[in-house]
C-alpha positions in Angstrom: 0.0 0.0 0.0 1.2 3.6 -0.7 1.7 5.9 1.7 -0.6 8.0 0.5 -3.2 4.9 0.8 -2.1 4.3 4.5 -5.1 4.3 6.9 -5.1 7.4 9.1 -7.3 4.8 11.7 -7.2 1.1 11.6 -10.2 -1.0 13.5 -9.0 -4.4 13.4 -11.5 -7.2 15.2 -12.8 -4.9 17.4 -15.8 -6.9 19.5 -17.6 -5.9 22.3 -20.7 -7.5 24.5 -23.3 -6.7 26.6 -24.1 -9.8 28.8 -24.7 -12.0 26.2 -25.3 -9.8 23.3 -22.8 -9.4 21.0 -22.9 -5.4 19.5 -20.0 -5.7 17.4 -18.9 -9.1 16.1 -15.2 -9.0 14.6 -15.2 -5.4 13.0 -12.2 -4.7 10.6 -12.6 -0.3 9.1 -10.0 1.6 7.9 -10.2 5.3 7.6 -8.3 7.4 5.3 -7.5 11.2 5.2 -9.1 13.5 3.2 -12.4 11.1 2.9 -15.3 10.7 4.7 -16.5 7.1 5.6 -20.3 6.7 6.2 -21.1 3.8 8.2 -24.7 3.0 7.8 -27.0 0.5 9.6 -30.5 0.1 11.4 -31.2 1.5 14.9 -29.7 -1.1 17.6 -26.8 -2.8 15.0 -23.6 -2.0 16.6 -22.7 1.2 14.6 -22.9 4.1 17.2 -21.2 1.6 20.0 -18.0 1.1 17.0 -17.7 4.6 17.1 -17.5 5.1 20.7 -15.3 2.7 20.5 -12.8 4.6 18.3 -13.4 7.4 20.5 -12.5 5.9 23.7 -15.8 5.8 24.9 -16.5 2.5 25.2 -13.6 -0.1 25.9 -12.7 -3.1 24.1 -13.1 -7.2 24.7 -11.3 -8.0 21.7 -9.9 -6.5 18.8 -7.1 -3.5 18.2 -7.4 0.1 17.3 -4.4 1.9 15.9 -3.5 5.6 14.6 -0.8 7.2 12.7 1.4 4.5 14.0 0.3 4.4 17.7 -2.0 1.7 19.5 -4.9 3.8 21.0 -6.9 0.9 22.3 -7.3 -3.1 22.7 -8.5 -5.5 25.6 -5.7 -4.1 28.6 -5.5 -0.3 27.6 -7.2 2.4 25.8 -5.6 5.8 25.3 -8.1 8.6 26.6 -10.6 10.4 24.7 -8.9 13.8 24.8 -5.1 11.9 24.0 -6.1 10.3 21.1 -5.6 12.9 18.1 -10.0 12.0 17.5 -13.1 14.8 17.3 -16.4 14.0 18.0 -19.6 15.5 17.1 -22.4 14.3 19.1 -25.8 13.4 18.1 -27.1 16.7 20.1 -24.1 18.6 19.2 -23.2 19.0 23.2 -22.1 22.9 23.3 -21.4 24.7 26.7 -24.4 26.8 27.3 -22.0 29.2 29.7 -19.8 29.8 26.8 -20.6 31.9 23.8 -19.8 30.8 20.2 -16.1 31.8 19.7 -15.4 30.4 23.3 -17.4 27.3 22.5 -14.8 26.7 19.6 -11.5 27.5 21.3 -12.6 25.0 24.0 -10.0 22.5 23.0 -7.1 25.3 22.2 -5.8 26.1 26.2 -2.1 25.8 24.7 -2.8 28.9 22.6 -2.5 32.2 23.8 -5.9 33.8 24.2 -5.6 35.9 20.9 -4.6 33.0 19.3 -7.4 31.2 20.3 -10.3 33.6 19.4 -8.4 34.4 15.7 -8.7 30.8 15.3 -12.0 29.6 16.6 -13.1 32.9 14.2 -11.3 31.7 11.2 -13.1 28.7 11.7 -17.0 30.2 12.2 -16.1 31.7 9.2 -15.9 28.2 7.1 -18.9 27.3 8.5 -20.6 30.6 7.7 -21.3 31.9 11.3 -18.5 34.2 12.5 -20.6 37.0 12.8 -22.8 35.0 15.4 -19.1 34.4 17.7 -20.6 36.6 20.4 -23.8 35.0 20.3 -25.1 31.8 23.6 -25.6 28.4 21.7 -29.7 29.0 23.1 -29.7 31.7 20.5 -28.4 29.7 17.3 -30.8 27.2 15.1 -30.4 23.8 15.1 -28.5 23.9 12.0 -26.1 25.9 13.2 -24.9 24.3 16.3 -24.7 21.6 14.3 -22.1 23.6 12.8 -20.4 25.4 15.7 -20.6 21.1 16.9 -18.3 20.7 13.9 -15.6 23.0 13.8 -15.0 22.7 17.9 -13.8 19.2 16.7 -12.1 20.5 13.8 -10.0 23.8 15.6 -8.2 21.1 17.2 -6.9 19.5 14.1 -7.8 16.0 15.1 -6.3 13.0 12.1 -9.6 11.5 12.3 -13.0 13.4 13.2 -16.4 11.4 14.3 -20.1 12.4 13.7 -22.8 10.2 15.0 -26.3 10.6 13.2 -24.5 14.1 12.4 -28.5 15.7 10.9 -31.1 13.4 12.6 -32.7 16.2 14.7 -32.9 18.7 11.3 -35.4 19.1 9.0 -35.3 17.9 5.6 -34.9 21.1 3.5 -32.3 22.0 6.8 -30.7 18.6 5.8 -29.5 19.3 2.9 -28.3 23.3 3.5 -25.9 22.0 6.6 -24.9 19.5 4.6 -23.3 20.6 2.1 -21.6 23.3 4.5 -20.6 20.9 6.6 -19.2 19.0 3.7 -16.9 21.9 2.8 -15.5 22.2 6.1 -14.4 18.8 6.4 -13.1 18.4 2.7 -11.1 21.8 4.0 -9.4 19.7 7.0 -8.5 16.9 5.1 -9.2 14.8 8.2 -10.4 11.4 7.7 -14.3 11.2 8.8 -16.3 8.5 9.9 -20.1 8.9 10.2 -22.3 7.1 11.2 -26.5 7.3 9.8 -28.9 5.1 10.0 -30.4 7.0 6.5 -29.2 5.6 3.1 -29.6 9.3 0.7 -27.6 10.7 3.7 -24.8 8.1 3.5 -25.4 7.7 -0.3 -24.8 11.7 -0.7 -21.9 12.2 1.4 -20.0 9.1 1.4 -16.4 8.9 -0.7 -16.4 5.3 1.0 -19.6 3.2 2.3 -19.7 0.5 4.9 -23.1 -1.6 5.4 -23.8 -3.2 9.0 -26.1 -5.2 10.5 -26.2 -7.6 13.7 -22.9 -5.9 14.6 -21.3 -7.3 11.2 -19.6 -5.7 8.3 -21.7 -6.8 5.2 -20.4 -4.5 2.3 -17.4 -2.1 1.9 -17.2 0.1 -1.1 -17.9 3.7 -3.3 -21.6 4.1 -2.7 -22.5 3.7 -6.2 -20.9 -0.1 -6.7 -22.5 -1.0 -3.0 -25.7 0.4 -4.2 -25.6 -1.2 -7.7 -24.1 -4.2 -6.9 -25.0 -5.0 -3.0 -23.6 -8.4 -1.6 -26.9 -9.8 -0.1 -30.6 -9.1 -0.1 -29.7 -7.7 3.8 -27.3 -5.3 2.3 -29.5 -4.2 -0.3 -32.3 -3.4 1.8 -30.2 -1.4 4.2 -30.0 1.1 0.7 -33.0 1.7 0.1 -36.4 0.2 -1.0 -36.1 -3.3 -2.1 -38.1 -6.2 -3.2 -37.2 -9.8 -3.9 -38.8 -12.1 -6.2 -39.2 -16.0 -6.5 -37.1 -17.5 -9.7 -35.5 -20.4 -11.0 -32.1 -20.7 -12.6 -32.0 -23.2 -15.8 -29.0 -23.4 -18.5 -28.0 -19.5 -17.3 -31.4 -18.4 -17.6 -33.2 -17.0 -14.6 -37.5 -17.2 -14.7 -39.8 -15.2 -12.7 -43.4 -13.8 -12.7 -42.1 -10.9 -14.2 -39.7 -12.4 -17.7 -36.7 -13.5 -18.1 -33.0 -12.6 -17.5 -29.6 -13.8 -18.3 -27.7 -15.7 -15.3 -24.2 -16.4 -16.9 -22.7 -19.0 -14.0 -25.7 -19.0 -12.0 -25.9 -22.7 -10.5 -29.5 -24.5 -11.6 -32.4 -24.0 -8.8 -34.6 -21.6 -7.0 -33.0 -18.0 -6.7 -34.3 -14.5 -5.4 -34.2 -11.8 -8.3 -33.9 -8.3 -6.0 -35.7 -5.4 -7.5 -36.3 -1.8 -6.7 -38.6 0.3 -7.9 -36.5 1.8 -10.5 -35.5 -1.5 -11.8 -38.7 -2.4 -13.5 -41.0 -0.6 -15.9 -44.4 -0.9 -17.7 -43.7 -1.5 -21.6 -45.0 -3.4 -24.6 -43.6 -7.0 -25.3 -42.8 -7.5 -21.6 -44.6 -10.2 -19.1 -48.3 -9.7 -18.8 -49.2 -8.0 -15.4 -52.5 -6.7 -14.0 -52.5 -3.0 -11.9 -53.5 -3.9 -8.5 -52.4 -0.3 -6.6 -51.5 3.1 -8.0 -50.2 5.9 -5.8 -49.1 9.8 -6.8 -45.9 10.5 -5.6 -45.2 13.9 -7.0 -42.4 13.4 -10.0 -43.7 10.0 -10.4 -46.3 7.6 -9.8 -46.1 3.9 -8.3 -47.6 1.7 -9.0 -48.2 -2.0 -7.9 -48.6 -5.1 -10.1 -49.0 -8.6 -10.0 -48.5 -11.9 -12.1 -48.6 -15.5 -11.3 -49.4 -14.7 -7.3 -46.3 -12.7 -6.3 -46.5 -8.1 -6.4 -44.1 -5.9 -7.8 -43.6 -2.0 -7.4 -42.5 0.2 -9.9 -42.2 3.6 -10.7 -43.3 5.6 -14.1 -43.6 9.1 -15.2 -45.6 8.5 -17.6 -50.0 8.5 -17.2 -51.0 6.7 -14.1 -52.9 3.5 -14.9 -56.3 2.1 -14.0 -56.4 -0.6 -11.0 -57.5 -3.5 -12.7 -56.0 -2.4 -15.8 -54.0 -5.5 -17.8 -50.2 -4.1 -18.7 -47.1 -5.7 -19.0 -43.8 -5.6 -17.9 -40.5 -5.3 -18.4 -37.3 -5.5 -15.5 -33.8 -4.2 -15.9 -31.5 -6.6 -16.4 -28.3 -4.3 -15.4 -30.3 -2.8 -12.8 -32.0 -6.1 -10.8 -29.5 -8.8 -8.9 -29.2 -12.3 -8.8 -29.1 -14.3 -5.1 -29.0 -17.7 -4.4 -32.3 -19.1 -1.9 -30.9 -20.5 0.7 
């Protein structure tokens, strides 16, 4: 590996239990400067206990963690929170109500001279858009901007690898996307390398230069977000991406059969198989498998709608006039868009 390719953090069978629950099973990550790792899963899979974890928050029953050369935790130590080089942004961002903006930022700079320390907590409201709100209590500031004033505090200190946990979950959609893409900026600007961890997919999908999928406390998938979105390892993983449907086939000479047509399955082993769907995978067109409309629904830019042949449903989405329910149709599925599994 280059050195320009060596981890900034590396998580190497990091496993920890509560009584007999297991929260994270085995967990290898590596996290590399300059890009920002989303680690997504459901509520209650291991992610946000991994990341206290790397931030010394949590200890560790097996496993190693190591940065820029040093070992910062395994089973008989751990390296301190505030010694390990690591910022963390919490979930409700966690400012000092006593402390106004500017002072909220320097928190972490006490080497500095006093000066020192407002010029730079300044320099960095002003990445963020909010230096002329330094004088200003965190009371007084949106949610969207202590999310931001959250940020740079860990940045000032110029940490090598930065944490956000559920970084926009208590902001509003439309907010959503405004602080992120600010937020985005900043951290490009610090080159740090950036784990966060979300339990949304567009979130992960948006930000993400690398992607890790988790469930169970297991790794499933590592990779950009559009090879783990277009080619996801399992059903499980899939799913954890978005919408996602399976349906019933059976392989023969390459060839894989469902309700819904036919596709190729080069290599495929003979036998019963899941063909995973979303609802971008599949359209209504002429010359495809015969279908009737059994649920139609607006959804602004498009419409779903829900069909069904030879017992088993399948959504889709058109932009084209909304059908009848009831109506006969037929249709057609993506065959670089839909997956092949194996049915266990």
């Amino acid at each position: 590996m280059s050195p320009a390719m060596t981890p900034a953090l590396t998580v190497r069978g990091a496993t920890r239990r509560f009584g007999a629950r297991l929260a994270v099973d085995g967990v290898n990550l590596d996290l590399h400067a300059g890009r920002i790792t989303a680690l997504l899963g459901p509520s209650g899979c291991g992610k946000s206990t991994l990341l206290r974890m790397i931030a010394g928050l949590e200890p560790m029953d097996e496993g190693t963690i190591h940065a820029e050369g040093r070992l910062l935790s395994d089973p008989a130590r751990s390296t301190p929170p505030e010694a390990r080089g690591v910022g963390l942004v919490f979930q409700d961002y966690a400012l000092f109500p006593h402390l106004n903006i500017a002072d909220n930022v320097a928190f972490g700079l006490k080497r500095l001279p006093r000066a020192e320390r407002r010029r730079t907590a300044l320099e960095w409201l002003d990445t963020v858009h909010l230096a002329d709100r330094a004088d200003a209590w965190p009371h007084m500031l949106s949610g969207g901007e202590q999310q931001r004033v959250a940020l740079v505090r860990a940045l000032a200190r110029r940490p090598h690898t930065v944490l956000l946990d559920e970084p926009f979950s208590g902001l509003d959609r439309h907010l959503k996307s405004e602080v992120r893409q600010t937020l985005m900026g900043a951290l490009r600007a610090a080159d740090a390398a950036v784990l966060m961890v979300t339990h949304d997919a567009e979130e992960a999908l948006l930000m993400a230069d690398d992607l890790v999928l988790m469930d169970k406390g297991r790794i499933l998938q590592t990779g950009a977000p559009e090879e783990t979105y277009l080619q996801p390892v399992s059903p499980a993983a899939a799913r954890l991406l978005g919408e996602a449907e399976l349906l019933a086939a059976e392989v023969r000479a390459d060839v894989a059969t469902t309700a819904f047509g036919s596709l190729a399955a080069p290599g495929a082993p003979d036998g019963p198989a899941w063909v995973m769907t979303r609802p971008g995978d599949a359209f209504l067109s002429m010359g495809g498998a015969a279908a009737t409309v059994v649920a139609v629904a607006f959804g602004g830019p498009f419409i779903e709608v829900k069909v069904q042949a030879g017992g088993q449903t399948l959504r889709l989405r058109t932009t084209g006039p909304a059908p009848s329910i009831g109506e006969a149709t037929s249709v057609m599925l993506d065959a670089d868009r839909v997956r092949l599994y194996p049915r266990a």
